[in-house]
ROVORO-597930 format. One record per atom (N, C-alpha, C, O): y, z, x. Coordinates in steps of 0.02 Angstrom, whole numbers, plus 50000, padded with zeros to 5 digits. Each point is the difference from the previous one (the first is absolute). Layout:
ROVORO-597930
YZX...
This chain:
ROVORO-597930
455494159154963500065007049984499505003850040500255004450036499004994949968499445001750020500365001350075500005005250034500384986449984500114998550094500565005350019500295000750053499765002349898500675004250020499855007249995500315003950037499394997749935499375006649994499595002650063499855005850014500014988350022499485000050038500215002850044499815005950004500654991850046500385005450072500085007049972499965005250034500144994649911500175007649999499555005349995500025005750023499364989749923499405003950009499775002950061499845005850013500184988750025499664999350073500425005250025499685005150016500804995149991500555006350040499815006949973500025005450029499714992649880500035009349996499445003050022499955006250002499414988150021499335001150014499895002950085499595003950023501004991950011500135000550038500285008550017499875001850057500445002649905500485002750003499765007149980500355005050011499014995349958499785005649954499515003650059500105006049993499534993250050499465001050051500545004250023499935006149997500844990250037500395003750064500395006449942500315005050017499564993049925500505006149943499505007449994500185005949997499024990850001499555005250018499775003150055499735005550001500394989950054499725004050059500735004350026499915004650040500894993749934500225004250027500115005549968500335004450026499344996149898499965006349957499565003850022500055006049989499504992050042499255004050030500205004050042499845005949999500704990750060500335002250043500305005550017499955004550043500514993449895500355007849969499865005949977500095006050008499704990849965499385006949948499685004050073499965006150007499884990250028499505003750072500395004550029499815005450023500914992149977500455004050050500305004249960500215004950030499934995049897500245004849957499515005250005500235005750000499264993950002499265004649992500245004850080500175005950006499774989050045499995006650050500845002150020500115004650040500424991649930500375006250001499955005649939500275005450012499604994249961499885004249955499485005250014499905005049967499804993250086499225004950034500555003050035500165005649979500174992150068500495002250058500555004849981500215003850044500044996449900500465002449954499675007449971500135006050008499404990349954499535009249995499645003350052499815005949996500114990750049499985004750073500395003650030499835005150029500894992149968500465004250016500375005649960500285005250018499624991349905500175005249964499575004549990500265005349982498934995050022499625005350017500155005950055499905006149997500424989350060500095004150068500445004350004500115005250029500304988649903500975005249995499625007849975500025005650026499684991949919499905006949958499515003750013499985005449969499484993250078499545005150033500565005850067500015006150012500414987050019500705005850025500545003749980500385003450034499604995149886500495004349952499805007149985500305005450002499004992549979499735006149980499785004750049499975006049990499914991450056499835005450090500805004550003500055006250004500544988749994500705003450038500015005149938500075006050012499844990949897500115005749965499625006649980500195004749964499064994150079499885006049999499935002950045499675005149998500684992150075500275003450049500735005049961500075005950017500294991649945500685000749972499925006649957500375005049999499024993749962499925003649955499835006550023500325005049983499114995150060499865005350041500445003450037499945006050011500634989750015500545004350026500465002849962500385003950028499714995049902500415001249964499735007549961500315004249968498884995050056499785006149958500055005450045500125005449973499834994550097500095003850056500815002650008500205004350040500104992849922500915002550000499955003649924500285005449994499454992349962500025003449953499665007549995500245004449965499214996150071499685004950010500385005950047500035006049986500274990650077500435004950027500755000549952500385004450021499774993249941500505002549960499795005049941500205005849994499554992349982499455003249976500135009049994500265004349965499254994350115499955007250047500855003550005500155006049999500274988650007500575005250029500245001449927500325005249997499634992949969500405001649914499555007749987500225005049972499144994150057499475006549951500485005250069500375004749985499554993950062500265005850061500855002949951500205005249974500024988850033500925002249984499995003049925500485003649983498864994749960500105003549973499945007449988500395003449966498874999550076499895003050007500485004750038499875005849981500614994250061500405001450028500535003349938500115005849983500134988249996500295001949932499765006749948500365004649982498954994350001499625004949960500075006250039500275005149978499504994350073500135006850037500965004249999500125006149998500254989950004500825001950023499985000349928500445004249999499374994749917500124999549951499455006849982500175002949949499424998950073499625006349986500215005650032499805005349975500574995150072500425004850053500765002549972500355004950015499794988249923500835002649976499665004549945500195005849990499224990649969499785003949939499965006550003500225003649956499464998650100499795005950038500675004350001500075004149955500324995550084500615000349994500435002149957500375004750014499664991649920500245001849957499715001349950500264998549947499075004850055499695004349968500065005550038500435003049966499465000350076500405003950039500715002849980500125005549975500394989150043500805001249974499845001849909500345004749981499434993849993499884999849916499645007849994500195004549963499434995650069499815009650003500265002950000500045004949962500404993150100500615005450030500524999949968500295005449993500034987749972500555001049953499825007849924500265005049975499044990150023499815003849934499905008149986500015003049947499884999450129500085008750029500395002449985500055004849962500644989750088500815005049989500174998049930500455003049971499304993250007500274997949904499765010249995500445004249998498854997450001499845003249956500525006650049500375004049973499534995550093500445005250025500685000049959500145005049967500254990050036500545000249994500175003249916500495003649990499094994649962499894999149919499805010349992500195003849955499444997650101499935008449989500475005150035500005006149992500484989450055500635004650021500634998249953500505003749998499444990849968500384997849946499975007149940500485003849991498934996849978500035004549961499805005850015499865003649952500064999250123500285005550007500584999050003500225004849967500494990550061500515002750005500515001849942500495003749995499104991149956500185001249922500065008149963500425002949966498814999150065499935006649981500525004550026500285004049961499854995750090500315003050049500625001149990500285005450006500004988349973500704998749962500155002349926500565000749975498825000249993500105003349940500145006449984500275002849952499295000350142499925007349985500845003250042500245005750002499994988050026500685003050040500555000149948500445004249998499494990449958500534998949926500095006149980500545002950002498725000649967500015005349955500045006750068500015005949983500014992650076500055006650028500804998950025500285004750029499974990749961500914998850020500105003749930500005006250002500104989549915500065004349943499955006549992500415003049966498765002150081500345006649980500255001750052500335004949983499764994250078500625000350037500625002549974500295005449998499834986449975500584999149968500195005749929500555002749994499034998049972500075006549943500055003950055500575001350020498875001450014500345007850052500505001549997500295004849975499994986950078500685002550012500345000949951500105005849981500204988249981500405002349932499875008749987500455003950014498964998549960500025007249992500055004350032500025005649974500014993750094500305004250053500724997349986500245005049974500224990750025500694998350008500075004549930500465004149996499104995249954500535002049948499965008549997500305003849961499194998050099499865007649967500565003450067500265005550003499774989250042500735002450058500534998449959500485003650015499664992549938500624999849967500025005549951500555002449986498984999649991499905005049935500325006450031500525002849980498964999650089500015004450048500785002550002500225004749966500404989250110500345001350009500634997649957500594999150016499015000049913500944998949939500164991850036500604999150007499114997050008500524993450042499504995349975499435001549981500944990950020499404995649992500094996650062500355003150041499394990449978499844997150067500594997350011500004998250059500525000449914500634995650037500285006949999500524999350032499445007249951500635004249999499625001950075500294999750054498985002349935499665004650086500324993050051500415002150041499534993749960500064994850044500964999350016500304998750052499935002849888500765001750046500395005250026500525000950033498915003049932500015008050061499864999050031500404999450045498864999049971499895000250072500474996450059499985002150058500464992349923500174995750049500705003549989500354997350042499955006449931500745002649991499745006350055500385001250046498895003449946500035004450035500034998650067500395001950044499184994849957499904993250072500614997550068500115000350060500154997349873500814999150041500425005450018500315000750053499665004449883500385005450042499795003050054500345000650050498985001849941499765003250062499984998450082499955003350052500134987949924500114995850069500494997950034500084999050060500395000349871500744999250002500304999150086500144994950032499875010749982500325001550065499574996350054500264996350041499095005049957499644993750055500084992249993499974996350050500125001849899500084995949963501014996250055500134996250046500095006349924500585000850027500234999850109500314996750041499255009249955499844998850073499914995850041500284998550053499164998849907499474992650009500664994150006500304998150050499775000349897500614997049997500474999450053500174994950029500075012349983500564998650049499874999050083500414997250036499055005049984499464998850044499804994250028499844999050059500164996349883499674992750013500784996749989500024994350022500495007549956500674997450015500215001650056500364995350020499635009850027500255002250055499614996350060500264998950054499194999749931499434996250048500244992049996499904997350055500324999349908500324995149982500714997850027500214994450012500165013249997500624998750007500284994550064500304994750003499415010250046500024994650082499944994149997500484997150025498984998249947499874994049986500444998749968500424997050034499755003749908500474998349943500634998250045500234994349995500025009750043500614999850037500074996250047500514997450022498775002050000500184993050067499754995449983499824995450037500115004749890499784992849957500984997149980500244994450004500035011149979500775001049973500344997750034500464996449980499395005650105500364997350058500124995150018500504997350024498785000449956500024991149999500204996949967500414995950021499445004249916500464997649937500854997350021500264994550004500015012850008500785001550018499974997050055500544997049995499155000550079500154996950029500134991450002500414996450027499115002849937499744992749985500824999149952500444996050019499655007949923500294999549950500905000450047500394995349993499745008950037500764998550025500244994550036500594998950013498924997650004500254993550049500154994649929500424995550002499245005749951500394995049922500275000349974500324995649971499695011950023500595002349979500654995749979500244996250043500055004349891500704997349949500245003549966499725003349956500834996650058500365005449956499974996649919500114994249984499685012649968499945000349953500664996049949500595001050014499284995749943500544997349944500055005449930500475000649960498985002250043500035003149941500085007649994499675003849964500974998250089500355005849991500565003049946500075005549972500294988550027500434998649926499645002049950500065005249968499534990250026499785003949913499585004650006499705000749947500085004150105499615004550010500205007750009499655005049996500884994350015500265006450034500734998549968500184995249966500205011050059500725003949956500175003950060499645003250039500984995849958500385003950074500545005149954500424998049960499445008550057500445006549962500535001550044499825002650053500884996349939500365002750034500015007950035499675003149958500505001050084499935006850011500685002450028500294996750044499955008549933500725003250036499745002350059500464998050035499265004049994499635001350040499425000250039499524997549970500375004250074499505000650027499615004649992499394999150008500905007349975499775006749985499424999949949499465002949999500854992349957499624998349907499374998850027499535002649969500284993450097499135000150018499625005049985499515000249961500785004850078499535005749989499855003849939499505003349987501134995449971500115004349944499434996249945499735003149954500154988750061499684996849963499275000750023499564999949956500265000850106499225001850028499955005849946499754998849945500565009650075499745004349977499505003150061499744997350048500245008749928499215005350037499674995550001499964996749948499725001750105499164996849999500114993949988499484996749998501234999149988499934994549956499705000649915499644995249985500455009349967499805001849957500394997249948499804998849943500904999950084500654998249972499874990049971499994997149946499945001050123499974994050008499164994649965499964994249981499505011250025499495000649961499984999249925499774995449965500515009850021500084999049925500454994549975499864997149948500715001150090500184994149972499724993749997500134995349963499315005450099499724993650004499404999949942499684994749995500145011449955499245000549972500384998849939499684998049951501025003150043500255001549917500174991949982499864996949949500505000750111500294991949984499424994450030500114994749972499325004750073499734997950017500274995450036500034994049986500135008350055500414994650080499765003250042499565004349999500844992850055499805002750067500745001450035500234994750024500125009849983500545001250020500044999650077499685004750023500594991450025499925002250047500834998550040500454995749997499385011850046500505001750038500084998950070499625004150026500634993050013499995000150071500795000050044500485002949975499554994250077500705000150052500394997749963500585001150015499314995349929500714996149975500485004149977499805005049970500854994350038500555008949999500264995349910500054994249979500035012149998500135002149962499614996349920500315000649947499184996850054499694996049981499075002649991499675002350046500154996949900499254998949983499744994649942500354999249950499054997350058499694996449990499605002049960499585004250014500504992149907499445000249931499494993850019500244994550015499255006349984499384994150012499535000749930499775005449981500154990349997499604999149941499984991449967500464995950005498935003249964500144991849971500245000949929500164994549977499955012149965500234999849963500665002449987500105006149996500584988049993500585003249993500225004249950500585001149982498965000850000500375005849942499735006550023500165005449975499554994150061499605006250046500665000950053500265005450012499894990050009500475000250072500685002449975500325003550039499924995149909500625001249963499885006149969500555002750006499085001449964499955004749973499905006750083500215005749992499614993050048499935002250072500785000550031500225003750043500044991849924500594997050049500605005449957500345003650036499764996849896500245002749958499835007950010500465003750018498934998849971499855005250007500265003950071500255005650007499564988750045500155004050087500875002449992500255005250021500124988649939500725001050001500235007749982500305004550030499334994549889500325007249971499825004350041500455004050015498864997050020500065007050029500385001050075499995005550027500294989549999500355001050052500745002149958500335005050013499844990249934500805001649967499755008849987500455004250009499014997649976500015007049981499755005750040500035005949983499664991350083499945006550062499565001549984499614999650048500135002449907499435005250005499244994249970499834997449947499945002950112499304995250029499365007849999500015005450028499574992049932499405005149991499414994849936500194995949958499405005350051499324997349940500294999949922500104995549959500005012050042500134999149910500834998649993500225001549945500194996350096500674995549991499904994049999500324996249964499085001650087499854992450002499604997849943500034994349977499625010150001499734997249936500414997749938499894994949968500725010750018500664999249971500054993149981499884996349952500445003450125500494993850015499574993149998500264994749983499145006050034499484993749977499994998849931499934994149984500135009649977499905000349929500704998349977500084996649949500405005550084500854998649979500024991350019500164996949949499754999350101499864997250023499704990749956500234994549985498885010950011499864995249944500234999649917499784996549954500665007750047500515001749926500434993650002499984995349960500505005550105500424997350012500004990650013500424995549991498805005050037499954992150008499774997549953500044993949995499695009349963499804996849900500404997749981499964994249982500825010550013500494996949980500154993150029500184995149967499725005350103500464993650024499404993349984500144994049994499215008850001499764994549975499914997749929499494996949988500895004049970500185000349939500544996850000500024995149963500395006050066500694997550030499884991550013500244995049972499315005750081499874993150039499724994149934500224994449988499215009549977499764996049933500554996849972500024993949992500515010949992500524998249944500424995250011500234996149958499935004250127500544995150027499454991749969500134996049955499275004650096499744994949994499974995649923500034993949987499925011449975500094997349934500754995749962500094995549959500315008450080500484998749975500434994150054500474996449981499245003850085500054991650050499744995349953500284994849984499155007549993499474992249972500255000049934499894994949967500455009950004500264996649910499365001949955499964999249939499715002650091499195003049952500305006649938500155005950010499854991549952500025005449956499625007249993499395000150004500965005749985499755006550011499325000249966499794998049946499945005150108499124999949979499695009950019500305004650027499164995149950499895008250013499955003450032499544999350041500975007949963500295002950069499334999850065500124999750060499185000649909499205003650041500174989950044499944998750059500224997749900499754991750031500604999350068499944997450056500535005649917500635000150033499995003450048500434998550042499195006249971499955005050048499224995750048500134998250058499505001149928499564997350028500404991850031499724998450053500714997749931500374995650030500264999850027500144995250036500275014349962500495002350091499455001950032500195000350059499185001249940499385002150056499774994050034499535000350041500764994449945499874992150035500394999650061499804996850049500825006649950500854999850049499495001750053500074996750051499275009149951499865001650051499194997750026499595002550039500444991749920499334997450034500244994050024500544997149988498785000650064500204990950038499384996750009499545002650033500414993149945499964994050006499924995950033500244994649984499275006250098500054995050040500715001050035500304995450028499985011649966500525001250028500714997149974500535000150031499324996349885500605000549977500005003849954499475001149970501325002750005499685006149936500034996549944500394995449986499085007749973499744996649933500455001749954500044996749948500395009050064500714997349915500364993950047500014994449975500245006350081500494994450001499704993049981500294995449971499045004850054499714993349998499794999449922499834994949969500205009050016499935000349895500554997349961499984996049953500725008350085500504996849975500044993850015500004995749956500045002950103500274992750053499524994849929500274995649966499095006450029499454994549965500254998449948499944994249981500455011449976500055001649904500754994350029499804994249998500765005950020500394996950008499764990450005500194995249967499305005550093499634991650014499764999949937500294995349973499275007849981499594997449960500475000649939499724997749949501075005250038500144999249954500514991349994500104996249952500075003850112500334992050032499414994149950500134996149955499405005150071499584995350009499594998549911499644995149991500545010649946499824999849963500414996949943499834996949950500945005550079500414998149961500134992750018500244996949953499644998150123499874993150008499444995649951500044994149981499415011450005499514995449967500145001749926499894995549959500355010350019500134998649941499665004649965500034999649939499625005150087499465006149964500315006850005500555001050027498975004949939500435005449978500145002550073499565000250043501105001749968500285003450080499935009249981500125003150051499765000249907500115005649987499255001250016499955005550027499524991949968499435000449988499704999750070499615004250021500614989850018500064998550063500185004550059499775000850057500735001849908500265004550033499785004650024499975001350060499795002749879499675007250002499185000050031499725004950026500014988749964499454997750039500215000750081499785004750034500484992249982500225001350055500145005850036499715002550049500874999749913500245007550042499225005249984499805003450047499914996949906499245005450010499354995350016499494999549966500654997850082499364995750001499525003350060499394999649993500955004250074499845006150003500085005749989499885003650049500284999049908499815004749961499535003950024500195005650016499124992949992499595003950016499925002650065499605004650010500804992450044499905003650047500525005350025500145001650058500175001349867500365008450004499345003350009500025004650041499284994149924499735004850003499194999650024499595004549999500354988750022499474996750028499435003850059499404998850008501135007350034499715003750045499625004949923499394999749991500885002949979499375003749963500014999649933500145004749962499724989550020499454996549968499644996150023500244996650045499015002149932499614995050010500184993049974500254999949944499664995150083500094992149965500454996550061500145002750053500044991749928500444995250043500705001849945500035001449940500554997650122500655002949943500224993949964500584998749985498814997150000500354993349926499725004949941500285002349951498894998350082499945003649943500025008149980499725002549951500635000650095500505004349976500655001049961500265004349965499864989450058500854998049969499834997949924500275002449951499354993950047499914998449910499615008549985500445003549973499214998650032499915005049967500675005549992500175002049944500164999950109500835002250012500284997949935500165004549962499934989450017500374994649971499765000749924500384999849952499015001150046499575001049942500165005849947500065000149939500015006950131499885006049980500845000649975500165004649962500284991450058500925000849972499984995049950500594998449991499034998149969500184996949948500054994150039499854995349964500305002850092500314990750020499764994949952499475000749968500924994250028499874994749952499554997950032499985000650061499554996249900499344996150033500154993150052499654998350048500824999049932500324993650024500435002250075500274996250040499685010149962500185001850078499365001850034499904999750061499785001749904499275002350048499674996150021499645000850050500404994049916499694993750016500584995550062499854996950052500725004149922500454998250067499685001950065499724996050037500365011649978499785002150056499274999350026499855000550059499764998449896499235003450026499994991950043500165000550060499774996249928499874993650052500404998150047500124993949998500125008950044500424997650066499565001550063500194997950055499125006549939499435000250049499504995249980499494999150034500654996549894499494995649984499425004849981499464997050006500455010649971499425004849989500064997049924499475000549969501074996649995499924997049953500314994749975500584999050019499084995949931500214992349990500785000549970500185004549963500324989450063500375000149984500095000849899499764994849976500425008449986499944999549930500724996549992500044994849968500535008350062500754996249965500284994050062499734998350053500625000449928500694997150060500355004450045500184998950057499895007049902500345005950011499625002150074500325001150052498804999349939499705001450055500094998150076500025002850055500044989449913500094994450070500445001850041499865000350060500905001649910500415000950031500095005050013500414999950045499445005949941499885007150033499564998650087500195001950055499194993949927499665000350058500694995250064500195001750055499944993549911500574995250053500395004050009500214998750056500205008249914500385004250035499815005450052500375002150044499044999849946499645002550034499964997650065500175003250050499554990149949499774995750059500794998550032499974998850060500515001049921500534998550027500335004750028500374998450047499595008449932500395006250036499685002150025500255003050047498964997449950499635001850066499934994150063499785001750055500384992549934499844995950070500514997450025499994996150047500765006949908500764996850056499885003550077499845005850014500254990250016499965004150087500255008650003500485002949975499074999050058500305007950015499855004649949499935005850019500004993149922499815005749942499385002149987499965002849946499434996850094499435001350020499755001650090500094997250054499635007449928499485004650082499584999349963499975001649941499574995250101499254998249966499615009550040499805005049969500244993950099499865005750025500165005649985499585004450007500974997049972500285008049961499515002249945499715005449997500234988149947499635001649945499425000150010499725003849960499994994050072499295000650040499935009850017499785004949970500584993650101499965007349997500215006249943499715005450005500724993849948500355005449946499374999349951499815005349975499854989250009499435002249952499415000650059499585001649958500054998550101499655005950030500245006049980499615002949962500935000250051500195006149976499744999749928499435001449982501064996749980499725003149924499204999550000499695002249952500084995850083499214998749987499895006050022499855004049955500174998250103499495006050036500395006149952499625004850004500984997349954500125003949956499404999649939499665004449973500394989050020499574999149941499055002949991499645003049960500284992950118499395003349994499855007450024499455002749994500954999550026500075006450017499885004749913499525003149976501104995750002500085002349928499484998949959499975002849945499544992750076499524999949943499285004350014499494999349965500565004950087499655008649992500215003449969500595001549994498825001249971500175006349959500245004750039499824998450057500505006749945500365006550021500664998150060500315003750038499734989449951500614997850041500844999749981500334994849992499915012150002500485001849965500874994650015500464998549962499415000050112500684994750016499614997450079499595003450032500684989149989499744995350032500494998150031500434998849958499805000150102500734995050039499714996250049499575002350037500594993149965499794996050048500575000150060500564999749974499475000650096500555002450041499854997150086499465000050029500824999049982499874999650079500014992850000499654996950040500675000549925500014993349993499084995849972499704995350027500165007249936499164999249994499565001450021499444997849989500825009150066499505000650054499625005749971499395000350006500995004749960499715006049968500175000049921500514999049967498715002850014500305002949930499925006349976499445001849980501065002150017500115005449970499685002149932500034995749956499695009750028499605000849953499805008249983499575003950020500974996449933499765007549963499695002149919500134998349942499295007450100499765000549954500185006149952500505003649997498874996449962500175007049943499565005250057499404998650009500825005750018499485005550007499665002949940499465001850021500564999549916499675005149957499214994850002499465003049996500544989650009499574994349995499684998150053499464997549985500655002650066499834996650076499985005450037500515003350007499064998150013499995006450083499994996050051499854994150005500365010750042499804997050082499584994050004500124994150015499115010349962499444993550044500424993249949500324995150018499515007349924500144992349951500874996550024500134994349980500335009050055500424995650027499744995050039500054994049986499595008750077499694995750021499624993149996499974995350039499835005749917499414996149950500424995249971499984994050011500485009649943500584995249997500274995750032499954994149984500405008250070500244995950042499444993950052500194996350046499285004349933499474998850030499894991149929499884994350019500185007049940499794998649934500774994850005499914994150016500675007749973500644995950005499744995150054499744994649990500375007850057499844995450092499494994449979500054994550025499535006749935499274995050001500414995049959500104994250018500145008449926500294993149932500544997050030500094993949999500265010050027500614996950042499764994350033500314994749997499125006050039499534993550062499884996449963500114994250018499545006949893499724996449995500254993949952499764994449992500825008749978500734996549984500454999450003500425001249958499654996550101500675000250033499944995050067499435000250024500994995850008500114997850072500625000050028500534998549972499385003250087500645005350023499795000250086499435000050024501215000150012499735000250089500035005750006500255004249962499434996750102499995007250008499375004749985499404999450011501125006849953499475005549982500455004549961500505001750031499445000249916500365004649959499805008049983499405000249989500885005650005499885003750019500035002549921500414997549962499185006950017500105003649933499685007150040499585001450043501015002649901500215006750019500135001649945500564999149978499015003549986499935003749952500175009650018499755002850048500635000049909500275005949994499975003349953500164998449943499515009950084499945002749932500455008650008499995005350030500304991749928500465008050021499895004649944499814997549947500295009150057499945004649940500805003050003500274999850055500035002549900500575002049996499905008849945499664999349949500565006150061500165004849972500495002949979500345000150051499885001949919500984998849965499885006949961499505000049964500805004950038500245005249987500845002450005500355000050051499835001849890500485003050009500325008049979499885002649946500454999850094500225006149983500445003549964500584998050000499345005049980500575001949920500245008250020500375003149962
């Protein structure tokens, strides 16, 4: 055990000297790197602290010139910020001046305005007591002095007035005429012969030729008065033995036509014969339109109705319709709409009479106001008509809702006798109500005693009352027509109103 101990002893004895001398070793060389180590890390940091307070120092030298430029830029600032203050203490003065300026012309103008109020008020009393002590004075109050003065006014001027007038028409005229020239030139190269001579005009037979003159009269005085009493336009020319009634209303042209007869059957042509025979005339054509009512009544099977309805139903024979006449086309309808009632099975008597007065109103449509449906029911109203006909007629313009069956087929007869080919001139009726129009508005001036429209639309004839209208105020008149005419109405051309004021004196000897 001991022998086996022993090498090893010997080895560790061996082994401990070289375990210490190379610890000695170490330790020696750990020591001077460790000298060598804090030498350099001394050197590091004796050169850390040199570069950082090289660093530092430079950092204070940038800070310092920044520094400097912040105190400069502010100062800069302070200054441009003491210069606005300035400024608008200044502007703040000056606002606060015109405040007080403005605040002491304020209430002077107040004052000012108070003292103009109360100096307008006694003004205003003055006057009042001057107006009332000139009314007291001359017996008048202010609308009576004020239409003296302008009545004295006019008379006194009257005649300059007039002058003036005709003066500035005569200065006009030349132009006017080679304005006319042109017109008429431009206008004959398009010239078409007219369609609507037929229903416009009336051709009077003549035994002679002689009868011209006898029908002119002195001066034309003859031929005048017939044209002011019937409202046509009579005209005479080369045609032998023959003259020409022109007018758009045929009961005007027929009563002209009647009247011209008798006084040729009776020779003796003068004013107060022609007045006669105008009056014999319109005697004579009452009857026949009374006549015409009755036939129609008694074509259509309508049972007798009241002589005034009956008579207003022959005044249809002479009106048209788009250029067809409104009894035939009344009858022609009452016949369709009685076909067509007795197919469906509803009252035909009822139908009927709807029919045949369904215009109705346009016997008298030129003078009355309204559309002639609703003339015709009031017509219809004022004779007792059964209600169940009024209602027939009033809806065939659709101005009202169908109420019966009866209605429907009034309007389908309607629509059927006005649109078979040929029984309508859209253009005739066009032109025949222009006419009744420019009568109409003519007639609706006061002191406008009779109105014709003549020359084919070109002129309208227009007489007044003299005891109502003088001279200047014809003018004025006719001045006053011309404007409403423009301003309701469209029409080619240019239409002429000729207003007339005649005075008449009549004495006779005993």
């Amino acid at each position: 055990m001991f022998s086996q101990l022993s090498p090893l002893i010997a080895a560790v004895s061996a082994l401990l000297p070289g375990l210490l001398i190379g610890y000695l070793l170490r330790q020696l060389v750990a020591s001077r790197s460790v000298s060598s180590a804090e030498s350099k890390a001394e050197g590091l940091l004796t050169e850390a602290k040199s570069k950082s307070q090289d660093i530092l120092l430079e950092a204070k030298n940038k800070a310092l010139l920044t520094l400097e430029d912040v105190k400069k830029e502010e100062k800069e600032r302070r200054d441009q910020v003491q210069k606005i203050e300035n400024l608008l203490t200044n502007k703040e003065a000056e606002l606060e001046q015109k405040s007080k300026e403005l605040h002491s012309e304020k209430e002077t103008l107040k004052t000012k305005a108070g003292e103009l109020v109360v100096l307008k008020t006694d003004l205003e009393n003055t006057r009042q007591k001057q107006l009332k002590e000139l009314e007291r004075v001359a017996g008048l109050d202010r609308q009576e002095a004020k239409a003296e003065l302008i009545a004295k006014t006019e008379e006194e001027y009257k005649d300059d007035f007039y002058k003036r007038i005709k003066k500035l028409e005569q200065e006009q005229r030349e132009e006017l005429d080679k304005k006319a020239k042109e017109i008429l030139t431009l206008a004959i190269q398009r010239y078409s012969g007219s369609h609507i001579a037929d229903v416009t005009t009336t051709v009077v037979s003549l035994p002679s030729d002689e009868v011209k003159g006898k029908i002119i009269g002195k001066e034309g005085r003859n031929i005048k008065t017939i044209e002011r009493l019937t409202g046509v336009d009579v005209i005479i020319d080369d045609t032998p033995e023959a003259l020409v009634i022109s007018g758009f209303d045929p009961v005007r042209r027929q009563v002209a036509k009647l009247a011209i007869e008798k006084l040729i059957a009776d020779g003796r042509i003068h004013p107060a014969k022609i007045e006669e025979m105008v009056e014999k005339a319109r005697t004579e054509l009452n009857e026949k339109i009374k006549e015409a009512g009755e036939a129609a009544l008694f074509e259509t099977g309508v049972g007798p109705i009241d002589p005034k309805l009956t008579y207003l139903l022959g005044r249809l024979a002479f009106r048209t319709s788009y250029g067809q006449n409104v009894l035939l086309h009344s009858i022609e309808m009452t016949h369709i709409a009685g076909m067509l009632a007795a197919e469906l099975g509803v009252d035909v008597s009822t139908t009927k009479k709807g029919a045949l007065f369904h215009d109705i109103g346009k016997a008298v449509d030129h003078e009355v106001q309204g559309t002639h449906v609703e003339i015709g029911r009031k017509i219809l109203q004022k004779f007792g008509a059964d209600e169940r006909v009024i209602k027939a007629m009033e809806a065939h313009h659709e101005e009202y809702p169908y109420a019966t069956l009866e209605s429907r087929i009034v309007q389908a007869a309607d629509a059927i006798s006005g649109a078979r080919p040929g029984a309508r001139k859209d253009t005739v009726e066009i032109y025949l109500k222009r006419l009744g129009d420019l009568e109409r508005i003519a007639g609706s001036f006061d002191g406008v005693e009779k109105s014709y429209a003549i020359q084919a639309g070109r002129e309208l004839r227009i007489f007044i009352t003299p005891t109502k209208i003088d001279d200047l105020g014809a003018i004025k008149l006719a001045k006053d027509i011309a404007k409403k005419v423009e301003d309701e109405m469209k029409y080619p051309g240019e239409i002429k109103v000729n207003v007339i004021r005649e005075t008449r004196a009549i004495e006779y000897a005993r």
